[in-house]
C-alpha positions in Angstrom: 0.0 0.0 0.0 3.0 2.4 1.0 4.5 1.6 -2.2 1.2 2.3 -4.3 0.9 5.9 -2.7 4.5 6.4 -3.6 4.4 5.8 -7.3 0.8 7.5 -7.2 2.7 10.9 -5.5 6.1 10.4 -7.9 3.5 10.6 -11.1 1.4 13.6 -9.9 5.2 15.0 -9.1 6.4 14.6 -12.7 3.4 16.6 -14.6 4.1 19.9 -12.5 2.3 22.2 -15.1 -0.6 20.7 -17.0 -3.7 21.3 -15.5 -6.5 21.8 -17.9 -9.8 21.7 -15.5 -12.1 19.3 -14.2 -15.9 18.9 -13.7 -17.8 16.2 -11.6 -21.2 15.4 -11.1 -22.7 12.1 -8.6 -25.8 10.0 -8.6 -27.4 8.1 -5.6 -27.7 4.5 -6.6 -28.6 1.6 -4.0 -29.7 1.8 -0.9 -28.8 -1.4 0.9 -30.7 -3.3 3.7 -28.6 -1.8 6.4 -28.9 1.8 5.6 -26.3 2.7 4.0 -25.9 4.0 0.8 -23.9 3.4 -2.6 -23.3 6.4 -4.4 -21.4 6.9 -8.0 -19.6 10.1 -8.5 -18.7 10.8 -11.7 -15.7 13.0 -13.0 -13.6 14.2 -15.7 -9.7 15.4 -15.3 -8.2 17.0 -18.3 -4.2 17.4 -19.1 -1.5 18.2 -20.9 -0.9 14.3 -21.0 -3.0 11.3 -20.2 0.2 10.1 -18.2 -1.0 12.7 -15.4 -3.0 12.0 -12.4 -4.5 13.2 -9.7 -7.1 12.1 -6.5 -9.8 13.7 -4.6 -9.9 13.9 -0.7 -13.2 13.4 1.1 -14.4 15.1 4.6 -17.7 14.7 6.2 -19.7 11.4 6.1 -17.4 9.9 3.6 -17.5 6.4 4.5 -15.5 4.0 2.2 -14.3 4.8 -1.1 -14.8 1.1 -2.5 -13.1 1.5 -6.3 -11.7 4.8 -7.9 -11.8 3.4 -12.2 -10.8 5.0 -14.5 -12.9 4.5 -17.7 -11.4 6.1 -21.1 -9.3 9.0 -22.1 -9.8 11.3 -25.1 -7.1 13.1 -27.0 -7.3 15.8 -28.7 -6.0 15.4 -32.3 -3.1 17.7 -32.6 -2.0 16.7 -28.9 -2.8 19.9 -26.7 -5.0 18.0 -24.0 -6.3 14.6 -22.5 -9.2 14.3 -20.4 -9.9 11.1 -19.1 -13.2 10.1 -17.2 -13.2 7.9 -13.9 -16.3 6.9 -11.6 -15.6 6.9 -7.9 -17.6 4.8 -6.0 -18.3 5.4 -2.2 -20.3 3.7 0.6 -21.7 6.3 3.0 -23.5 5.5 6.0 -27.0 6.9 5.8 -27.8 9.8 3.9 -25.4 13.0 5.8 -23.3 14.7 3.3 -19.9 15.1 2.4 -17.4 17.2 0.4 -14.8 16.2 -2.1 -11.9 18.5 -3.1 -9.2 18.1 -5.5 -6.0 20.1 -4.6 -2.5 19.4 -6.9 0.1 21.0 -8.9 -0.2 23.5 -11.4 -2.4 24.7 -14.5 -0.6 24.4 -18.0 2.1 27.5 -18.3 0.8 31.2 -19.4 -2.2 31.5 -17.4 -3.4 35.2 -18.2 -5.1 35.6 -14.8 -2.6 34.7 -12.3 -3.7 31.4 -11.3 -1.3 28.9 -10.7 -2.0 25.9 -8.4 -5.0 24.3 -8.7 -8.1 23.5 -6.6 -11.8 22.1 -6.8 -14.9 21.7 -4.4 -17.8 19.2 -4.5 -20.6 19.3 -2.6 -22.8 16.5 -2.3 -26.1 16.5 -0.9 -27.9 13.0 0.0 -30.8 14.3 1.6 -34.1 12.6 1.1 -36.4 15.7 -0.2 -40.3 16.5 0.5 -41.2 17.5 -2.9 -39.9 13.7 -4.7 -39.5 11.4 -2.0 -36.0 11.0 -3.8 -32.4 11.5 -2.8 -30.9 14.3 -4.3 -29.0 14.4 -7.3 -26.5 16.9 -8.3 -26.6 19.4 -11.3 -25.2 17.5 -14.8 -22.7 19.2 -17.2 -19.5 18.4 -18.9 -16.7 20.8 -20.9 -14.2 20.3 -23.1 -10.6 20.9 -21.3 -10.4 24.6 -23.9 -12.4 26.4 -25.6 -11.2 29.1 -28.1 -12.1 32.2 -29.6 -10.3 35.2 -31.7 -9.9 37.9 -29.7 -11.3 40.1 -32.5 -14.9 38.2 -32.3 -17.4 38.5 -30.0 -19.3 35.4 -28.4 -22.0 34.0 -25.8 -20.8 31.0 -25.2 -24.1 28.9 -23.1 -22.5 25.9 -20.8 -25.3 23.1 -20.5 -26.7 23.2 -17.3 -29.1 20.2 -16.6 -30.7 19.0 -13.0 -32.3 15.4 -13.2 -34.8 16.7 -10.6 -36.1 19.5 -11.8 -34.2 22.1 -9.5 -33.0 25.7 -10.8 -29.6 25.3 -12.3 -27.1 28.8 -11.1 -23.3 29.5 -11.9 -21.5 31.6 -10.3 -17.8 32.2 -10.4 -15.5 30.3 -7.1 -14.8 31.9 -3.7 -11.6 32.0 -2.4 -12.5 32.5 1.1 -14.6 29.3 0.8 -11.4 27.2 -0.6 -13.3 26.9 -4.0 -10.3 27.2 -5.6 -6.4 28.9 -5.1 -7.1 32.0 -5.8 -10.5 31.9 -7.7 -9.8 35.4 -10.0 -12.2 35.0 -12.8 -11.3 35.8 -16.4 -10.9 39.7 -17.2 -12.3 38.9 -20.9 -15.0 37.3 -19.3 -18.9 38.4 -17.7 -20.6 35.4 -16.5 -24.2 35.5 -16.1 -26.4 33.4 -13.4 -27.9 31.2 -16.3 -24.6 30.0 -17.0 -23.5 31.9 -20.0 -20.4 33.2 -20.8 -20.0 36.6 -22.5 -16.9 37.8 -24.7 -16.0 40.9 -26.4 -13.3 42.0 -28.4 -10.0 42.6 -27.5 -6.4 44.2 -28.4 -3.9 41.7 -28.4 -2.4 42.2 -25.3 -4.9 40.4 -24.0 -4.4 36.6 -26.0 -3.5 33.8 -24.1 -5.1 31.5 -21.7 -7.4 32.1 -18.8 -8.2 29.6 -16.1 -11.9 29.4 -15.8 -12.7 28.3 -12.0 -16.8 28.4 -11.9 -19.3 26.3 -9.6 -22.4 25.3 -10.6 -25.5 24.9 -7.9 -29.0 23.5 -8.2 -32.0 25.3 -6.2 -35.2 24.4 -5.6 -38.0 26.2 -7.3 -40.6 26.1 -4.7 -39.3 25.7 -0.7 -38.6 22.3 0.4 -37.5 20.3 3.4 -34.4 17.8 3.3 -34.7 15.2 5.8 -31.5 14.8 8.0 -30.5 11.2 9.0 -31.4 11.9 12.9 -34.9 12.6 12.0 -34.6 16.7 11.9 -35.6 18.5 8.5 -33.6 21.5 7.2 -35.7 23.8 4.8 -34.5 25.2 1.9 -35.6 28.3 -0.1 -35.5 29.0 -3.6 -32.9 31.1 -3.0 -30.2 28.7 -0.8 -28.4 25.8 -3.0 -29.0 21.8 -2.4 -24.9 20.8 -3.8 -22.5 22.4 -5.7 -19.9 20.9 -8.5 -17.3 22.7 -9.7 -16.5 23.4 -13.5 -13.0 24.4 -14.9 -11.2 24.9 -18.2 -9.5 26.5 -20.0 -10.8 29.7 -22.5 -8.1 30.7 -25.0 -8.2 34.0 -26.8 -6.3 33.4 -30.2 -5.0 35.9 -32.6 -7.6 37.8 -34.7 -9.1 36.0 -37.3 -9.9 37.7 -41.1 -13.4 37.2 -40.6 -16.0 36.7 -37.2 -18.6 35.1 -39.8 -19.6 31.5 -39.0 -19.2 29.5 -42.2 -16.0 31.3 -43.4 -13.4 30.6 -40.8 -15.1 30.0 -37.9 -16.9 26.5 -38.4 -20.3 26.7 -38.9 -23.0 24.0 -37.9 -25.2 22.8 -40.5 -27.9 20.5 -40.1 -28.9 18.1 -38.8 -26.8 19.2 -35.9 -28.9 18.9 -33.0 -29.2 22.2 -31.4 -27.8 23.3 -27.8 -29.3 21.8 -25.1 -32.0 19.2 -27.3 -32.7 16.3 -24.8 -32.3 12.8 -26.6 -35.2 10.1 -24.6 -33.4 6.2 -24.8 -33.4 2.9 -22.7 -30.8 0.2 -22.0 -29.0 -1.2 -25.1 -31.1 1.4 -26.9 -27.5 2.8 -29.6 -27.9 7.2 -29.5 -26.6 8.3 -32.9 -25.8 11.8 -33.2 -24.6 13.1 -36.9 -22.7 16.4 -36.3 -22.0 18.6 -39.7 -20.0 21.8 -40.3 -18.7 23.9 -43.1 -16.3 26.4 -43.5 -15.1 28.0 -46.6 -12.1 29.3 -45.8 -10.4 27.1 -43.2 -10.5 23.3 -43.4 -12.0 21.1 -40.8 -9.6 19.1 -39.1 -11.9 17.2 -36.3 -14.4 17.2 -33.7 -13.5 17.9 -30.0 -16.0 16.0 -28.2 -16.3 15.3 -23.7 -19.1 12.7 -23.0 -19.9 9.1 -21.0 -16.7 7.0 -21.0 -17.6 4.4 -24.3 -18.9 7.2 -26.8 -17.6 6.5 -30.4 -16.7 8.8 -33.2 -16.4 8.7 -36.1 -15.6 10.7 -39.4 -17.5 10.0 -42.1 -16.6 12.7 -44.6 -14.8 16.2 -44.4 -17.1 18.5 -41.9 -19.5 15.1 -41.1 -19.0 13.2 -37.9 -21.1 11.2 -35.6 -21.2 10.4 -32.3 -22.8 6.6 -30.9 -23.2 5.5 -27.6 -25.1 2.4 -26.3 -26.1 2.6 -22.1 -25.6 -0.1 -19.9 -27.8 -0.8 -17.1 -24.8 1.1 -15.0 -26.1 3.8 -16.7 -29.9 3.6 -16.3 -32.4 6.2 -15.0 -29.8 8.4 -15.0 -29.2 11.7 -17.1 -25.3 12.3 -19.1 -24.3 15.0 -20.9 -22.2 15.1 -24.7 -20.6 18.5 -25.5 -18.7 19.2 -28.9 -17.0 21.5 -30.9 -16.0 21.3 -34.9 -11.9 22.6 -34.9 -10.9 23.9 -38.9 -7.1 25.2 -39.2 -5.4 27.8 -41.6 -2.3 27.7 -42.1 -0.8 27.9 -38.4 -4.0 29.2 -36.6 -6.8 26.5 -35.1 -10.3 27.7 -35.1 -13.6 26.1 -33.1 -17.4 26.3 -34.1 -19.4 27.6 -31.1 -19.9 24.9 -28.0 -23.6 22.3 -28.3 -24.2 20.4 -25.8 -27.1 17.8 -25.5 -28.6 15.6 -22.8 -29.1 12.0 -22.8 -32.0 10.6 -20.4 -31.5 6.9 -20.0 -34.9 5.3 -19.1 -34.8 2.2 -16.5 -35.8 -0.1 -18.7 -34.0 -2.1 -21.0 -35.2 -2.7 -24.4 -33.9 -4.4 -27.7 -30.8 -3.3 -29.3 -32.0 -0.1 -31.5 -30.5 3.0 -33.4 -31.9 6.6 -31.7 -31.2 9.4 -34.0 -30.8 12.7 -32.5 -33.0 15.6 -34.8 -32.2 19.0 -34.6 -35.3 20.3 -32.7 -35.8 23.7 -31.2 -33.2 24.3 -28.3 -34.6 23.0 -24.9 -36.7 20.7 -26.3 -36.9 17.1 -26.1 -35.5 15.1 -29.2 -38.7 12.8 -30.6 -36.1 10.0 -31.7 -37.0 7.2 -34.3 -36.5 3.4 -34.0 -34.8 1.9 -37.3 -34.0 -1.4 -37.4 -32.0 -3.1 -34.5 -28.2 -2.9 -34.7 -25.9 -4.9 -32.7 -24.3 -4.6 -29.8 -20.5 -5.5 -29.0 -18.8 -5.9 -26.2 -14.8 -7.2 -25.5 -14.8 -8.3 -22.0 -18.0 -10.6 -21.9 -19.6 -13.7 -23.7 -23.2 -15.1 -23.6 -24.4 -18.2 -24.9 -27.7 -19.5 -24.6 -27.2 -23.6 -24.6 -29.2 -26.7 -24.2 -29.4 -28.3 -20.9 -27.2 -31.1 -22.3 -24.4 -28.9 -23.5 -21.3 -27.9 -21.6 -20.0 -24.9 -23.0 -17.3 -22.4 -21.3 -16.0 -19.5 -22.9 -12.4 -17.7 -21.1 -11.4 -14.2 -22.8 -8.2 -13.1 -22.7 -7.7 -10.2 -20.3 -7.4 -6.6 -22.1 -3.9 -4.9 -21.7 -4.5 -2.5 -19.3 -2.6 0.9 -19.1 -0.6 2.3 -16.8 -2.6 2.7 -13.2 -1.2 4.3 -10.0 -3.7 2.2 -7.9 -3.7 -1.6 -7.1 -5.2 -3.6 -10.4 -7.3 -6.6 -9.2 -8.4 -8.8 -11.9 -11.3 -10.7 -11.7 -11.7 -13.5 -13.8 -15.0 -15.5 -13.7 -17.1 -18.2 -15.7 -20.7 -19.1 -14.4 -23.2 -21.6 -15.9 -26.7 -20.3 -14.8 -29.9 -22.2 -14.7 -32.7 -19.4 -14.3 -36.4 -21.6 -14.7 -39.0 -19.4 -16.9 -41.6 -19.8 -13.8 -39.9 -17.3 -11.8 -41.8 -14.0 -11.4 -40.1 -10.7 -10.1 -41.3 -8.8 -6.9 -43.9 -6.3 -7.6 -43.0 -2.9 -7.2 -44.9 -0.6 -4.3 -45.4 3.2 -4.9 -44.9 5.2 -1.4 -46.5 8.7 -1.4 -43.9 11.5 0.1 -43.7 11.5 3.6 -44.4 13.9 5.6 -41.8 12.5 8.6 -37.7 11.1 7.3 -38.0 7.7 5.6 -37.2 5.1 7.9 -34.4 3.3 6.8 -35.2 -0.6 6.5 -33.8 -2.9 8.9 -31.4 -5.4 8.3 -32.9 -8.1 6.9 -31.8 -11.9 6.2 -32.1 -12.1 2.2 -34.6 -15.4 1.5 -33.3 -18.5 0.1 -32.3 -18.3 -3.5 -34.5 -20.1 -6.1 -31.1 -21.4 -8.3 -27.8 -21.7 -7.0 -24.2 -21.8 -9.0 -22.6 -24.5 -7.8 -19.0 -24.1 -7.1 -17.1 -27.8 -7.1 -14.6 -28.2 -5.1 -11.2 -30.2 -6.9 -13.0 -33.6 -6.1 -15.9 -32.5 -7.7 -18.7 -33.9 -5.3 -22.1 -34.4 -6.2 -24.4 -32.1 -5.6 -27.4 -32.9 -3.6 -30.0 -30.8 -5.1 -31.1 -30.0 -8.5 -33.6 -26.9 -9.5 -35.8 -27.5 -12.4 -34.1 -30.5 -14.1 -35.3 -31.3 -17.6 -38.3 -34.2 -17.9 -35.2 -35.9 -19.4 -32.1 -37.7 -17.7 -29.1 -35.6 -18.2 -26.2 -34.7 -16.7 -25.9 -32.5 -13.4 -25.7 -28.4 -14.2 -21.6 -27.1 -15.4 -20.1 -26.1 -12.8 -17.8 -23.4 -12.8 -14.3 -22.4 -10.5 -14.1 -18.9 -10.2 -10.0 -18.0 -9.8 -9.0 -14.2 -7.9 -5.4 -14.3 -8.1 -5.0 -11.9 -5.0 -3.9 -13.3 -1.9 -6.8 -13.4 0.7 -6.6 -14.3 4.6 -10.0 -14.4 5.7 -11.2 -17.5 6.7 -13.4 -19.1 4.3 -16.9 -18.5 5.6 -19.9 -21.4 6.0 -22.4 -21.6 2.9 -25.5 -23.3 3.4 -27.6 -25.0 0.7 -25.4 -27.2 -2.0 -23.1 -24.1 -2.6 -19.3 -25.0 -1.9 -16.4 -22.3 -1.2 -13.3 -23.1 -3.5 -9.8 -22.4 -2.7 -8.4 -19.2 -3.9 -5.6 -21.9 -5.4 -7.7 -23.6 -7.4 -7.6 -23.9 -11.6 -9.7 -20.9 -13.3 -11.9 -23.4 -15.1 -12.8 -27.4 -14.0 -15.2 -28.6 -16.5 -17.8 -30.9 -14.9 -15.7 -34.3 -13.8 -17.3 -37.2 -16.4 -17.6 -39.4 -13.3 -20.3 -36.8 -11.2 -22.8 -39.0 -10.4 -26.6 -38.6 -10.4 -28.6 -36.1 -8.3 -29.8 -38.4 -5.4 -33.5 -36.4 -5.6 -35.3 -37.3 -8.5 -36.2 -34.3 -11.1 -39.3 -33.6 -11.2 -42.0 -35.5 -14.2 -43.5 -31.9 -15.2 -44.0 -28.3 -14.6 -40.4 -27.3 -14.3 -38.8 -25.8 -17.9 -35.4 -26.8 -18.4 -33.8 -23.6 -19.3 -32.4 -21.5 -20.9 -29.0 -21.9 -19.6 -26.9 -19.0 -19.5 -22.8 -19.5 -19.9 -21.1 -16.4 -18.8 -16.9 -15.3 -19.1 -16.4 -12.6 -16.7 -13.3 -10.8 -17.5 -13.1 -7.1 -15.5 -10.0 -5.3 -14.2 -11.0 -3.1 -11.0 -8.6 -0.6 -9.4 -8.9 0.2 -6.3 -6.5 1.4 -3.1 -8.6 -0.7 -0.6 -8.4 -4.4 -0.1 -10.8 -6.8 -1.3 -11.7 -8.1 1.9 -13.2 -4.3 1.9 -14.0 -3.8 -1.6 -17.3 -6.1 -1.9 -19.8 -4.0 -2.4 -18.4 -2.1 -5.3 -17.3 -5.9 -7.2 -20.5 -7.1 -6.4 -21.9 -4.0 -8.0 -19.9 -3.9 -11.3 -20.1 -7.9 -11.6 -24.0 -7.6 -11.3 -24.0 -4.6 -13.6 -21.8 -6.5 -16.4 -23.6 -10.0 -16.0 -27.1 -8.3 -16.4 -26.0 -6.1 -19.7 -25.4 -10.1 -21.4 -28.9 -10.7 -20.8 -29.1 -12.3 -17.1 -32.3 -11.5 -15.3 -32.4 -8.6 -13.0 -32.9 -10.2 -9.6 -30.1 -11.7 -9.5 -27.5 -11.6 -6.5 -24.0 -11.6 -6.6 -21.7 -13.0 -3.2 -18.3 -13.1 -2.8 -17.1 -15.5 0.1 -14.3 -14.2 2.5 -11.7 -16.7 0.4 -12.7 -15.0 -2.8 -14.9 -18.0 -4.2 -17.7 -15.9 -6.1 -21.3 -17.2 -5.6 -24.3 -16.4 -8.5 -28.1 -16.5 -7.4 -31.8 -15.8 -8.5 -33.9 -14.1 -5.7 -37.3 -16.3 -5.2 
């Protein structure tokens, strides 16, 4: 662990100038039986290089910070920046908040307005509220690392600005005497409006260069509220007094004056079917988002699009001045809200030029549906985009497998595990293959609508889950006989595959007691024992009738997690991203995922 801190402190050493800004926003997730809570906070770090790094500290009801990952990293073509996205995922005791703050070296070199080291504030707000009966949620935005402009051309630039619950979205620029940053001197070239909008005007050239833009964005209520506090007490808030705050910086670079201010001449120019600034795009689980961006400009030539969105967002070039963007959600990603921002960049000789800044919104229902193409349309701005369903287009996916099979079929699929990329944290790889026998007869819980209350939630109390319905047996080397088996075929066949699960850290937990027919294999064990030819018969008869044989799901798990805490403490958050993974290939939702103290992983139905 010493070491691991070390290397972490030796890389953020070596990249002393190359901050380009950051932005972070969080979602509540699961509440678990206990009380406490499982929230994702997402954020983006932008650099000179993607070789930089940095970490945010925690004060307040932090609890545990279970896994830190860091998800994708997008150049920028000619090589000025890297922003990279990671989710960090913490387990906080109730619902008190807590603040994150990101403090390191220094911005990249030049800054015009005297800011050198760099610092950022999150506040996040768990609060049940009285007007949804829903945790809050912060405010939603992304930025690209810079934006430019010529400082002979005037612009109004509009950040997007989105709260999933419905709350008044304000920016304001940081205060130093609240630490929001180190110092927090705004822009000269800049007015910044309470809507979020940034205003330039022309300039003499004294005044080009980079500025380090240090804004945070609040959300506030639009009619009074009360937050209920985890001892029972409720703390009103006004229109006028802010639920969280998340900070937003980047760079804005005034260029050189251009020939001409006109769009369409240097200055790219959208064309459609761009969709416009702030257009909301409506899509499920598995549901692809296609979003074809076009520009022209007639004396400059366009070189790429700059884009800052979720982590697995493609582009693509299609022809000069036509891109498009895809993106397919995963459940990880459902019921929640995630913003795509983009600019078109055209050079001229030496100088670089960028259309203006469209951002749009992509609402993730929580429902899954078939694998289908949603087109974004260019609709008035603020609207929401009416998308059309073509026909179904694939999915893909490089770290997972699924293969429906018949009850008499054995079939186990291992994937190689993907070259991972230099990580300051601990990499722990975790390699599983299940065989999963769900019957067709088992029905989901019905859901229960509570009205708000008028008195805190109570906070359920822990419960003892109820016996699973279908079990993954684990064998141990011997291969023993199971003495159970859930809805065998009418048919004699063989016993369910069985599956080793191999997590090539080294554990020293005792390995706990299972009940049922489950049994805990040894961390040594092979990663794969096909079912031993000699397993004898279940000693209970299957059952004549009523019981449907399948389908049988085969599943390779192959994930790398990075995290700076042990996996005797990082359950919850492998749990989470296993059962995330296994039900994007198709596995029904009520499933639950257990990993036993000797790191033996254990798959179940709920009844």
């Amino acid at each position: 662990m010493l070491l691991s801190v070390s290397l972490l402190l030796l890389v953020c050493g070596s990249q002393a100038v190359h901050y380009y800004g950051t932005v972070m926003t969080y979602y509540p997730k699961e509440m678990m039986t206990n009380g406490s809570l499982l929230v994702n906070v997402r954020y983006k770090l932008s650099f000179v290089a993607c070789t930089a790094n940095d970490t945010w500290s925690c004060s307040g009801n932090c609890g545990s910070e279970t896994a830190d990952v860091e998800l994708n990293v997008v150049d920028e073509s000619p090589g000025e920046w890297c922003q990279r996205e990671g989710i960090m995922t913490r387990l906080v005791s109730g619902t008190a908040p807590f603040q994150l703050q990101l403090d390191g070296g220094n911005w990249i070199t030049g800054i015009i307005n005297s800011i050198v080291s760099w610092r950022a504030v999150t506040d996040v707000e768990l609060s049940f509220r009285s007007d949804s009966n829903q945790i809050n949620t912060s405010p939603v935005t992304t930025i690209l690392p810079a934006l430019r402009i010529p400082s002979n051309c005037p612009r109004n630039i509009s950040l997007l600005a989105f709260d999933p619950d419905g709350d008044e979205v304000r920016c304001r620029n940081g205060i130093t005497s609240d630490s929001e940053c180190n110092p927090c001197t705004p822009p000269s070239v800049l007015s910044l409006s309470s809507s979020c909008s940034l205003s330039f005007s022309p300039t003499n050239s004294s005044n080009e260069g980079p500025y380090a833009v240090q804004l945070v964005m609040e959300d506030f209520p639009r009619q009074n509220i009360n937050l209920f506090q985890p001892d029972g007490s409720l703390v009103q808030k006004t229109t006028n007094e802010a639920i969280s705050k998340i900070p937003v910086q980047f760079v804005w670079k005034v260029d050189p004056a251009v020939p001409s201010c006109s769009e369409g001449v240097y200055l790219p120019r959208f064309l459609s079917p761009t969709p416009d600034h702030g257009a909301q795009i409506l899509t499920t689980v598995s549901q692809t988002v296609e979003i074809n961006i076009r520009a022209e400009a007639s004396q400059s030539t366009i070189s790429g699009l700059l884009f800052s969105g979720p982590h697995n967002v493609v582009k693509n070039t299609q022809a000069l001045g036509n891109f498009t963007l895809t993106w397919t959600p995963s459940n990880f990603e459902s019921g929640e809200s995630h913003p795509i921002c983009f600019v078109v960049q055209s050079t001229s000789a030496s100088s670089v030029y960028q259309s203006d800044l469209r951002c749009v919104i992509v609402k993730v229902g929580n429902h899954s549906a078939p694998s289908q193409l949603v087109q974004a349309t260019a609709l008035p701005t603020g609207t929401t985009v009416i998308v059309s369903q073509t026909s179904a287009a694939p999915t893909t996916t490089t770290h997972f497998t699924t293969t429906t099979v018949s009850p008499t079929s054995t079939v186990t699929t291992i994937i190689p595990p993907p070259v991972s990329t230099q990580s300051p944290t601990t990499a722990i790889p975790l390699m599983a293959t299940a065989t999963v026998h769900f019957p067709t007869t088992t029905t989901s819980a019905p859901t229960t609508t509570t009205a708000a209350p008028t008195t805190p939630p109570p906070l359920p109390p822990p419960t003892t889950p109820a016996a699973p319905t279908t079990t993954v047996h684990f064998p141990t080397t011997t291969t023993s006989a199971p003495t159970t088996t859930t809805a065998a075929p009418t048919t004699t066949t063989p016993p369910m595959p069985t599956t080793t699960v191999h997590f090539p850290t080294t554990t020293t937990s005792a390995p706990t007691t299972t009940a049922g027919t489950t049994t805990v294999v040894s961390p040594t064990a092979p990663p794969i024992m096909p079912p031993s030819p000699q397993t004898s018969a279940p000693t209970t008869p299957p059952p004549t009738s009523t019981s449907d044989p399948g389908p049988y799901y085969v599943i390779a798990l192959n994930a790398k997690i990075s995290t700076r805490l042990s996996l005797e403490n990082d359950y919850n958050t492998i749990l989470q991203l296993i059962k995330k993974e296994l039900t994007d290939q198709g596995l029904p939702q009520n499933i639950i995922v257990t990993i036993q103290r000797n790191g033996a992983l254990e798959i179940t139905a709920a009844p």
